[in-house]
PASEBA-1860 file (N, C-alpha, C; in nm, 3 decimals):
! residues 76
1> XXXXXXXX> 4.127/-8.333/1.574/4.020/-8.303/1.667/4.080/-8.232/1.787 ~ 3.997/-8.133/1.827/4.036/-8.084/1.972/4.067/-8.098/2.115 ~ 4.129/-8.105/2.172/4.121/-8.149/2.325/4.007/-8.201/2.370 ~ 3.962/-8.314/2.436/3.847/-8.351/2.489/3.849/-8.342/2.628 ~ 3.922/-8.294/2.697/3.993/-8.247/2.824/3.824/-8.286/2.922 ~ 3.757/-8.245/2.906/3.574/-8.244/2.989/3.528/-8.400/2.981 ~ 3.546/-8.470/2.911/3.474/-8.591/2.855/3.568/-8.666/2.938 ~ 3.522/-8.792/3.057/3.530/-8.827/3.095/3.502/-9.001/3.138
9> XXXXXXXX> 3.577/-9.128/3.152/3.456/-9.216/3.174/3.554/-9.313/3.270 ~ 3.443/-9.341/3.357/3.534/-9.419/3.482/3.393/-9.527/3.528 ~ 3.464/-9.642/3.546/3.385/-9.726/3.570/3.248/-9.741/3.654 ~ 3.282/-9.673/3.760/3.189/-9.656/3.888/3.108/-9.516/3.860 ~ 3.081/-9.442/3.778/2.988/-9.365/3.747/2.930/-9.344/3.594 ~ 2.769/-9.376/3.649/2.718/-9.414/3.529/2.747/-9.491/3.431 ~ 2.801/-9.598/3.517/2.831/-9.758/3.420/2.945/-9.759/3.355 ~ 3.036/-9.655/3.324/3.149/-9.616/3.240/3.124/-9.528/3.119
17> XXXXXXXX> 2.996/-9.458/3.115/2.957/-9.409/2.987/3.015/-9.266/2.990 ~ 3.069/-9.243/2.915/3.136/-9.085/2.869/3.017/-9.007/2.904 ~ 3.112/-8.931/3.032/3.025/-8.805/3.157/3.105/-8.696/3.104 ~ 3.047/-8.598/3.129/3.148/-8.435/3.139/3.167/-8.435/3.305 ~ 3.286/-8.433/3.279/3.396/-8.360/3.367/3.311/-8.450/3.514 ~ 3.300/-8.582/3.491/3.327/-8.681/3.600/3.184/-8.699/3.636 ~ 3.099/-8.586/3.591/2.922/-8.582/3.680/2.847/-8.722/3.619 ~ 2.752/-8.691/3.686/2.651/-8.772/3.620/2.566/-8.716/3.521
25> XXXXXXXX> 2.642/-8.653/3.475/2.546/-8.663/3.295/2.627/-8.667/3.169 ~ 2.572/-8.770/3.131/2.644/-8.834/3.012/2.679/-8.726/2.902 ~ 2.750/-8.727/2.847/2.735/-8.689/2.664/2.603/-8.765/2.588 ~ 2.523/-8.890/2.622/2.443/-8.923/2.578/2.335/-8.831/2.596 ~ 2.274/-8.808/2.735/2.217/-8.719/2.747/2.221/-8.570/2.687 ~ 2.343/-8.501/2.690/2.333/-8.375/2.596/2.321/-8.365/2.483 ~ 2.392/-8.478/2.393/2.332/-8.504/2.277/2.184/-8.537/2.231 ~ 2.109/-8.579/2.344/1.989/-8.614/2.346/1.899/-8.498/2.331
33> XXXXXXXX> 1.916/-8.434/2.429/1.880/-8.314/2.449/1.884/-8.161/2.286 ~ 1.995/-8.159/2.256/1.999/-8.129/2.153/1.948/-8.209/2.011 ~ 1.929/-8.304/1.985/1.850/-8.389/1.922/1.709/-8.354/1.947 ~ 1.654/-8.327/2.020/1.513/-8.295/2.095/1.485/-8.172/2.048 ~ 1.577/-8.107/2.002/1.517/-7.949/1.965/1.581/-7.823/2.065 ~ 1.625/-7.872/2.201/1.683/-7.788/2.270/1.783/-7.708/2.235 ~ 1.809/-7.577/2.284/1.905/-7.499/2.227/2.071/-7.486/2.331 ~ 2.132/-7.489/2.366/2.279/-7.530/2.432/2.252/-7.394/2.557
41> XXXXXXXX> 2.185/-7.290/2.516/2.154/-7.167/2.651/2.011/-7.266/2.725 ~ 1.902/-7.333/2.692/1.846/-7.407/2.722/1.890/-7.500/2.852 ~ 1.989/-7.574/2.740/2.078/-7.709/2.855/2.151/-7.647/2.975 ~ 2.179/-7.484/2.897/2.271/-7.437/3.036/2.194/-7.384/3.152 ~ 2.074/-7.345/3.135/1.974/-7.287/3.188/1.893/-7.431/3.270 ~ 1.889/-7.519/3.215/1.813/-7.657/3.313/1.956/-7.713/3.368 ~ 2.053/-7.713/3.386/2.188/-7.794/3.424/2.263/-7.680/3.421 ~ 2.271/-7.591/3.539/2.360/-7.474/3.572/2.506/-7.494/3.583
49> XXXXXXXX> 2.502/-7.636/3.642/2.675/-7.657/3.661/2.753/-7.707/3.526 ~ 2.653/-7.685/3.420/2.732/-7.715/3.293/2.816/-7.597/3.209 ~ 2.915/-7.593/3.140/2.965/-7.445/3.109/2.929/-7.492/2.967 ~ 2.898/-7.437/2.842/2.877/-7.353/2.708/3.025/-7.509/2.700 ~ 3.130/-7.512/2.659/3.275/-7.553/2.645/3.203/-7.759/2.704 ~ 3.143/-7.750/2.810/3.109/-7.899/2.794/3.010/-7.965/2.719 ~ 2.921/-7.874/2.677/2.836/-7.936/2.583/2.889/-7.910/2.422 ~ 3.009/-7.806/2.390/3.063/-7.792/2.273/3.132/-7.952/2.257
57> XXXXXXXX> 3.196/-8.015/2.391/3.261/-8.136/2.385/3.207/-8.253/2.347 ~ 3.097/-8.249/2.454/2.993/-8.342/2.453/2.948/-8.356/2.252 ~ 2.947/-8.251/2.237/2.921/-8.262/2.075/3.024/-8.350/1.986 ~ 3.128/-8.286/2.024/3.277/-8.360/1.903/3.284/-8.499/1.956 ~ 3.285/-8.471/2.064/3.317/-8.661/2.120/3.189/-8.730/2.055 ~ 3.049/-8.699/2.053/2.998/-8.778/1.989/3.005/-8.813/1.807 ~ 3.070/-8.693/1.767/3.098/-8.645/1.648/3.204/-8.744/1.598 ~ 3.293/-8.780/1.657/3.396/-8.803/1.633/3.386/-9.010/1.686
65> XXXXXXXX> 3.298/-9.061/1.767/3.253/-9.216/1.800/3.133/-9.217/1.703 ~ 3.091/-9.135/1.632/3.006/-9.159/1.491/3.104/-9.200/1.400 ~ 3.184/-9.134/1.397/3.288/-9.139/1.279/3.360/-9.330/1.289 ~ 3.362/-9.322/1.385/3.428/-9.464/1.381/3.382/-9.609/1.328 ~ 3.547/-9.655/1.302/3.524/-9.766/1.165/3.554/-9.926/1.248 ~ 3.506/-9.944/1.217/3.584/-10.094/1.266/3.640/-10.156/1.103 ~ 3.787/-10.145/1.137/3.816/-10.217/0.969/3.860/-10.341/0.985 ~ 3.793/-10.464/0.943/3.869/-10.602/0.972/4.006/-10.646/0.902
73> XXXX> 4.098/-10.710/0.997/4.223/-10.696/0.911/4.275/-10.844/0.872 ~ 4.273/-10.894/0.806/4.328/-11.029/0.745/4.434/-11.086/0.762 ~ 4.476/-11.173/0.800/4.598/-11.239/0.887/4.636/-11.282/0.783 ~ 4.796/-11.264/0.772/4.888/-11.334/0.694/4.890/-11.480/0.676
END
């Protein structure tokens, strides 16, 4: 997977939930948004301070916490 360098999460903003690049808007939200039918010139056009490169992120990072396994492991 690629650099996630934008994806961000710190306790004291927005509860700790994975932000781009520190703001207050989640990756939940852009994913949301695109889920909705919106198109990524759309998101950039309502949220100006977003660049094309944070919502490409916002994508893999969710892409990639879909992917995840929890595998239980059995003690010797």
């Amino acid at each position: 997977m690629g650099s996630l360098n934008r994806i961000t999460q710190q306790p004291g903003v927005m509860g700790g939930k994975a932000c781009i690049r520190g703001m207050r808007v989640t990756v939940g939200m852009v994913v949301g948004q695109i889920g909705a039918g919106h198109s990524v010139d759309e998101i950039l056009a309502d949220y100006p301070y977003l660049e094309r490169e944070d919502i490409m992120q916002a994508l893999r990072y969710a892409a990639w916490r879909a992917e995840e396994r929890e595998v239980m492991l059995t003690t010797p």
